[in-house]
C-alpha positions in Angstrom: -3.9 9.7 -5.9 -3.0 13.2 -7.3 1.5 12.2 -7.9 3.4 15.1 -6.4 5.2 16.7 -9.8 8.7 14.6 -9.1 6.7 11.2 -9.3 4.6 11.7 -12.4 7.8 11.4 -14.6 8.7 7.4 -12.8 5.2 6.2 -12.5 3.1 8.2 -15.6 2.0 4.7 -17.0 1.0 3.1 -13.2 -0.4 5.3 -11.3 -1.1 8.5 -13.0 -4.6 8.9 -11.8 -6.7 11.6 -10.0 -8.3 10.5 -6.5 -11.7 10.8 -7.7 -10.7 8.0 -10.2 -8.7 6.1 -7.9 -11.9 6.2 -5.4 -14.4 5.1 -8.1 -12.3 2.4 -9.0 -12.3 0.7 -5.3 -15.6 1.5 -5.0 -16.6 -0.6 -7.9 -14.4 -3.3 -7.0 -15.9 -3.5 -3.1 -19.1 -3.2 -4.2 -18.5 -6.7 -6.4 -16.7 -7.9 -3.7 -19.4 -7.2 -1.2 -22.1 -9.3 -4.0 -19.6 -11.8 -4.6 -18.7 -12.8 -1.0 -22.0 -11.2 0.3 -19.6 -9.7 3.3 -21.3 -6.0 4.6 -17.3 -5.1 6.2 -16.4 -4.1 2.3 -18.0 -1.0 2.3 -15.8 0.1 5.0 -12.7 -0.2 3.1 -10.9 2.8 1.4 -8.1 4.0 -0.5 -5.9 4.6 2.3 -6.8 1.0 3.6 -5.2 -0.1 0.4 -2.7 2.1 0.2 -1.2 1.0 3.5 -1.7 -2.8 2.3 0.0 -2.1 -0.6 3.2 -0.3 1.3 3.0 -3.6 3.7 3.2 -6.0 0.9 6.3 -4.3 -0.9 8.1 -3.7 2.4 7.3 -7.7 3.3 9.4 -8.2 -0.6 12.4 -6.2 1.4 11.7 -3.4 -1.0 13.4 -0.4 0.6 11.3 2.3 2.9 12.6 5.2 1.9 11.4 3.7 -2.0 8.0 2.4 -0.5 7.7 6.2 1.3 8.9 8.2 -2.0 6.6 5.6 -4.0 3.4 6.3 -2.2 3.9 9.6 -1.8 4.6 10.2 2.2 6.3 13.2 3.0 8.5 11.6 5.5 9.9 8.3 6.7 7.9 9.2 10.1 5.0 9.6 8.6 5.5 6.4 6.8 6.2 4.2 9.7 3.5 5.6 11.7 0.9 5.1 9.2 2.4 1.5 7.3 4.3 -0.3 10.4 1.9 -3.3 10.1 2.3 -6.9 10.6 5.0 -8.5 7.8 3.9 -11.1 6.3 5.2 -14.9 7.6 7.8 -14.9 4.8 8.8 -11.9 5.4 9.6 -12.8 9.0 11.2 -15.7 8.2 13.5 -13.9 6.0 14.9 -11.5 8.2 15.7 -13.9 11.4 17.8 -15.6 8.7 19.6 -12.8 9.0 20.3 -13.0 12.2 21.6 -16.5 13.5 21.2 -16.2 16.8 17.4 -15.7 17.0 
């Protein structure tokens, strides 16, 4: 992922890469995967696939959206949620109707 110039500074040691790297990468790793598990629906998967796994997971460990959007790079909140608003993981769901004690 090419880091807009304000995120370079914050995440220079983790994810400082170019796209072409970033694609070569997950196309190594499905590739194994495909071997290893000998599953054809790897090939299909991509680095915005993992991209919006990777937003679900930190927003599932009540990390902040407006962090998860500025981390990853989306332009907006909207364009976050519309992209990202997936399925939170059990925990996750369990955590917040804690919150709330009469659900």
């Amino acid at each position: 992922m090419v880091l807009r110039n304000r995120h370079r500074a914050t995440f220079s040691t983790t994810a400082d890469r170019r796209s072409r790297s970033l694609r070569r990468w997950i196309h190594q790793a499905t590739d194994d995967l495909r071997e290893q598990t000998d599953e054809p629906g790897w090939q299909y998967v991509g680095f915005h696939d993992l991209r919006r796994t990777w937003a679900t997971q930190l927003r599932s460990a009540d990390v902040d959206a407006m962090v998860v959007c500025d981390w990853g790079g989306w332009n907006d909140l909207d364009t976050f949620l519309d992209h990202c608003r997936g399925t939170h993981t059990p925990e996750a769901q369990r955590r917040e109707r804690q919150k709330v004690k009469w659900l």
